[in-house]
C-alpha positions as a Python dict, from the first residue, in 0.01 Angstrom:
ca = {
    (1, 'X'): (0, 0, 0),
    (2, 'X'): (246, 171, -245),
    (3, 'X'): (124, 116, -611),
    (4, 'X'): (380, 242, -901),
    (5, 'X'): (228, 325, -1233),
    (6, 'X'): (406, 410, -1558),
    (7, 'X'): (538, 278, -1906),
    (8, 'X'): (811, 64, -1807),
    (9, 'X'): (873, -169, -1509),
    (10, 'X'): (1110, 53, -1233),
    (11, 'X'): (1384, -116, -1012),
    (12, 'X'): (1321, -128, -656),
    (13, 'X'): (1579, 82, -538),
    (14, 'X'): (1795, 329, -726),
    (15, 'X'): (2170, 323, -777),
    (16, 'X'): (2242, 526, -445),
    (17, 'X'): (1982, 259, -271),
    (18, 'X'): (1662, 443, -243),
    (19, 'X'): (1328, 328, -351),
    (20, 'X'): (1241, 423, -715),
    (21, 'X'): (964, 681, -772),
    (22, 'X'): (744, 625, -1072),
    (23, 'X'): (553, 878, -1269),
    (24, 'X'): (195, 815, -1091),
    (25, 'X'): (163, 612, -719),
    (26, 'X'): (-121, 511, -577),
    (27, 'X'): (-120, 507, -194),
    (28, 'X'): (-390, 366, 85),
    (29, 'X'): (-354, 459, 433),
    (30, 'X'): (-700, 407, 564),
    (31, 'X'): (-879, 205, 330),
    (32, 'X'): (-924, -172, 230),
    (33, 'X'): (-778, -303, -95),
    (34, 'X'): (-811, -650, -299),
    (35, 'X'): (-653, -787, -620),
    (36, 'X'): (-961, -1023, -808),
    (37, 'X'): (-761, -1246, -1023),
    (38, 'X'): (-415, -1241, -869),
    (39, 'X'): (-296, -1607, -866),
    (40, 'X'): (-575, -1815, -997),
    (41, 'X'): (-925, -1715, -1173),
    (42, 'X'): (-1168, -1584, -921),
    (43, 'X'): (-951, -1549, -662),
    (44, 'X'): (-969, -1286, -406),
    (45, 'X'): (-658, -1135, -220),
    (46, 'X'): (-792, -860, 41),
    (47, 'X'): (-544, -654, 267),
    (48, 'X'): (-679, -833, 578),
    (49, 'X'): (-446, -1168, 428),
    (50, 'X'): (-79, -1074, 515),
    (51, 'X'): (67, -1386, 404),
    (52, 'X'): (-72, -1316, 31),
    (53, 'X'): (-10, -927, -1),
    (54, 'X'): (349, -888, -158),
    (55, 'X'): (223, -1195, -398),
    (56, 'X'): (-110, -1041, -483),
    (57, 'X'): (36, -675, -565),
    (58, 'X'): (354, -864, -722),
    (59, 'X'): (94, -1007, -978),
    (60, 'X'): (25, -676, -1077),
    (61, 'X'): (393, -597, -1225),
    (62, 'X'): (448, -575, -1557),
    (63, 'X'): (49, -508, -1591),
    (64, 'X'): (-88, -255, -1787),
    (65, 'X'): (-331, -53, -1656),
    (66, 'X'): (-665, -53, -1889),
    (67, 'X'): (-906, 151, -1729),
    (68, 'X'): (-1017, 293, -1423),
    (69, 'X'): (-1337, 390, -1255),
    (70, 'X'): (-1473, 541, -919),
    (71, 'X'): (-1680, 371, -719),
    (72, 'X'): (-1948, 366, -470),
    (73, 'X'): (-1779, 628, -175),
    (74, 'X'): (-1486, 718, -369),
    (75, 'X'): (-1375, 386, -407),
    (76, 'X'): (-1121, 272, -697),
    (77, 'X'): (-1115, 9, -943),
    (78, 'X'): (-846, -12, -1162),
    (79, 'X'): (-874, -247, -1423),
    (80, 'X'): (-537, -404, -1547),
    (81, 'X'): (-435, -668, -1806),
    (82, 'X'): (-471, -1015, -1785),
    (83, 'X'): (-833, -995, -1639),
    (84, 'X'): (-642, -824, -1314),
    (85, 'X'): (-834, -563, -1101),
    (86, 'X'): (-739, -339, -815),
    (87, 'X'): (-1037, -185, -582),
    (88, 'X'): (-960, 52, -284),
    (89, 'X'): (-1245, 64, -84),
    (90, 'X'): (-1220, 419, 197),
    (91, 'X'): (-1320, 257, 598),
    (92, 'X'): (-1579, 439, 718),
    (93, 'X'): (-1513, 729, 907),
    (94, 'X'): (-1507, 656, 1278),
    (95, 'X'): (-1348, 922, 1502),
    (96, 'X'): (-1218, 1171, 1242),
    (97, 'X'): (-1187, 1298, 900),
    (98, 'X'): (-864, 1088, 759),
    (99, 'X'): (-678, 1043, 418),
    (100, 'X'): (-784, 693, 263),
    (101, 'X'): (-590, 677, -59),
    (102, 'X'): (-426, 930, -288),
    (103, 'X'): (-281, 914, -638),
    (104, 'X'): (13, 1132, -720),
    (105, 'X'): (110, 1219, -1030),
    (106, 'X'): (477, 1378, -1200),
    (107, 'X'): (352, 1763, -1230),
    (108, 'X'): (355, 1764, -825),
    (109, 'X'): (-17, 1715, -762),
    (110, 'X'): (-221, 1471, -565),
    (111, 'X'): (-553, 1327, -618),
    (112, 'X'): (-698, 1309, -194),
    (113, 'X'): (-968, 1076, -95),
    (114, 'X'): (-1061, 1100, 258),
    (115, 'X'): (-1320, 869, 438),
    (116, 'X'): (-1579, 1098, 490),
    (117, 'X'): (-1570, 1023, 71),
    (118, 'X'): (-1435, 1409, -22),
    (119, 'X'): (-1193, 1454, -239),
    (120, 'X'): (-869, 1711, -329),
    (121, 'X'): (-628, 1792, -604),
    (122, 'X'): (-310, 1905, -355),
    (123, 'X'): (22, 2053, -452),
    (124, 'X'): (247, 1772, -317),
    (125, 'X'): (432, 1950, -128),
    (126, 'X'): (87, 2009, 97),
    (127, 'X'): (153, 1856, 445),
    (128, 'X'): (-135, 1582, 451),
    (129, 'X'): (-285, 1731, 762),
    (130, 'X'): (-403, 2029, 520),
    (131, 'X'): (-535, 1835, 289),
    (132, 'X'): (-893, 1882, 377),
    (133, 'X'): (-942, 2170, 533),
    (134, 'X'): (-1063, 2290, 864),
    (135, 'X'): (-1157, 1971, 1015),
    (136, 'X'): (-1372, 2071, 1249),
    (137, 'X'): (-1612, 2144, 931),
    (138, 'X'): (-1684, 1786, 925),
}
């Protein structure tokens, strides 16, 4: 998942056709994510339902974001308006160390969360392989 935050709702693609890039993005690779709230109250949209994921994170557009919070193995909740939350939950690590989800921000820095529940701050322009280190430390 590809999560834009910022003050103002971005167009999809820019005027020479490329996808926008807002001010902070929150990416999962491996990790599970769920919108609580997204169409109905109490509903539960999870990343295992591919016929409800463009609805569920299209729910979140236009959203402010009220608070955030780590969770249990570097999870994420972020809370939004309108009784809207976001939680990333990392897999467990199976084989090898991996990147689960990442926030980047507009001074060139990413926020890493790999499985194994560690955490960077990366300059951006870090090839995600080096994120963590010597992975044979893990």
């Amino acid at each position: 998942m590809f999560l834009g935050f910022g003050d103002a709702v971005l167009p999809e693609r820019d005027e020479e056709g490329r996808h926008t890039k807002p001010p902070f993005q929150l990416t999962t690779n491996f990790a599970d994510w769920f919108v609580e709230g997204a169409m109905a109250p109490g509903s539960v949209f999870t990343s295992t339902e591919s016929p409800v994921l463009e609805a569920a994170a299209d729910s979140l557009i236009g959203k402010r974001v009220e608070s955030w919070n780590l969770l249990e193995r570097n999870g994420l909740c972020v809370q939004f308006t309108g009784g809207k939350a976001l939680s990333v939950t990392p897999w467990t690590p199976e084989e090898e160390l991996t990147d689960a989800w990442c926030i980047s921000s507009p001074d060139g820095r990413i926020l890493a969360v790999a499985t194994d529940g560690r955490s960077v701050v990366v300059d951006d322009a870090m090839p995600i392989r080096d994120w963590f280190g010597d992975r044979s430390e893990t």
